[in-house]
C-alpha positions as CSV (number, residue, x, y, z in Angstrom):
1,X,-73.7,-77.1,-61.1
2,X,-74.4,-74.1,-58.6
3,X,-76.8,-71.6,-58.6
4,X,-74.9,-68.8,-60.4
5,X,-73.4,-70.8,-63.5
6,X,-76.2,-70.1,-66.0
7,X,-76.1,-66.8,-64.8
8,X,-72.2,-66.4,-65.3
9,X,-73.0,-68.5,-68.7
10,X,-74.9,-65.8,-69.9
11,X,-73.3,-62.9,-68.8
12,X,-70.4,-64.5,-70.8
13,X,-72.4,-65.2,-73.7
14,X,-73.9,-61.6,-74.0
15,X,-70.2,-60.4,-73.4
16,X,-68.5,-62.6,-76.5
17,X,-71.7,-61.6,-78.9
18,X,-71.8,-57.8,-78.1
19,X,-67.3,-58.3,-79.0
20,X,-68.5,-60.0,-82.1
21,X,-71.1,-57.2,-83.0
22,X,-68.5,-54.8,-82.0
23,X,-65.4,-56.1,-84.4
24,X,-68.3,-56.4,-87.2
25,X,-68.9,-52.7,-86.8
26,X,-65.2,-52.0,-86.7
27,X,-65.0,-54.1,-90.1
28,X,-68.0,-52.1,-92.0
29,X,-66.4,-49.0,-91.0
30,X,-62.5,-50.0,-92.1
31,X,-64.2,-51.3,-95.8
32,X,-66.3,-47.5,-95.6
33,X,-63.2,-46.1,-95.0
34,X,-60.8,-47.8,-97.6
35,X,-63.1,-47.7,-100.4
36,X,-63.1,-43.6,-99.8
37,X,-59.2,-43.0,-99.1
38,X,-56.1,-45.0,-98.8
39,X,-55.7,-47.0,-95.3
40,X,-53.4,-45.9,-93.1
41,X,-52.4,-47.2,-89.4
42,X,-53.6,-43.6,-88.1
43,X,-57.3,-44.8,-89.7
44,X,-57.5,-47.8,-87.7
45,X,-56.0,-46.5,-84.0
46,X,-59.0,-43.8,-84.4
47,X,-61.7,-46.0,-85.4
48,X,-60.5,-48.5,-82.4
49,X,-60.7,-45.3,-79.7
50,X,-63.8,-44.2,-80.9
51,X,-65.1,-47.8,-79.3
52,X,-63.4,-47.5,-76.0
């Protein structure tokens, strides 16, 4: 094992949770949104660029 593995290992880690946090967030705000108006593919594409 070198030096900078557990480093890399964490950065990687910290990456995949804050994705996971991320698509969680997109979720609750898809359910918010279809339980107030019907779903369309328009809903989604906005609620994906508002992340970027």
């Amino acid at each position: 094992m070198n030096a900078r593995q557990p480093c890399r290992e964490r950065r990687q880690r910290r990456y995949r949770e804050q994705c996971k946090i991320d698509f969680e967030i997109r979720l609750l705000k898809l359910s918010i949104l279809r339980g107030h108006e019907k779903m369309t593919r328009a809903t989604e594409d906005i609620i994906d660029s508002s992340r970027e």
